[in-house]
C-alpha positions, 0 to 999 in steps of 0.5 A, a space after each residue: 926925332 919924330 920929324 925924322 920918323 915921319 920923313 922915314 914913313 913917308 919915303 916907305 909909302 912912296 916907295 911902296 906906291 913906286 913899286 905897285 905902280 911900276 907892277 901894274 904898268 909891266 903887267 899892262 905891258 905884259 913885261 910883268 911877273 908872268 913874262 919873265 916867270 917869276 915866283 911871284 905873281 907882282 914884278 918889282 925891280 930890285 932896289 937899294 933897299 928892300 925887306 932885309 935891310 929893314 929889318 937891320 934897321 929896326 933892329 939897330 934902333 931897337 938895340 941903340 936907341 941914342 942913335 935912332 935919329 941918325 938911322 933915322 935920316 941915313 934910312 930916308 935917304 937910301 929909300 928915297 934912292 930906291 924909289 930913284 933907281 925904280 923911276 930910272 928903271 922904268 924909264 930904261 925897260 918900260 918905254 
């Protein structure tokens, strides 16, 4: 279970770094927050998963967790395809 957890810390780090970077590369290319007159000062593209469905799931393993594991594994992979779906973005906005 722990491998699990490491898994799900490494795909927030990932995606952590994904979506500074994809800020700081709008912001270069002034497609940034300021462009577009966002509430706040750092662009980033909406994804699979963001804030709220973390806490869902922190709280569903904090209420069941027996099946820690299992949301465990389900989490790592939508993070991993949010981190996709930013990569994709970029391609398609900031070329």
């Amino acid at each position: 279970m722990w491998a699990a957890c490491a898994v799900l810390l490494a795909t927030f780090s990932v995606n952590a770094m994904s979506w500074t970077y994809i800020s700081a590369v709008a912001a270069k290319r002034a497609a940034g927050a300021g462009s577009d007159r966002e509430r706040t000062s750092i662009h980033m593209p909406t994804g699979l998963i963001e804030g709220t469905e973390t806490i869902v799931l922190f709280t569903l393993m904090l209420a069941v967790p027996n099946l820690a594991l299992g949301w465990f594994i389900v989490m790592s992979v939508l993070v991993a395809a949010t981190v996709l779906q930013r990569s994709l973005w970029v391609r398609a906005n900031l070329r």
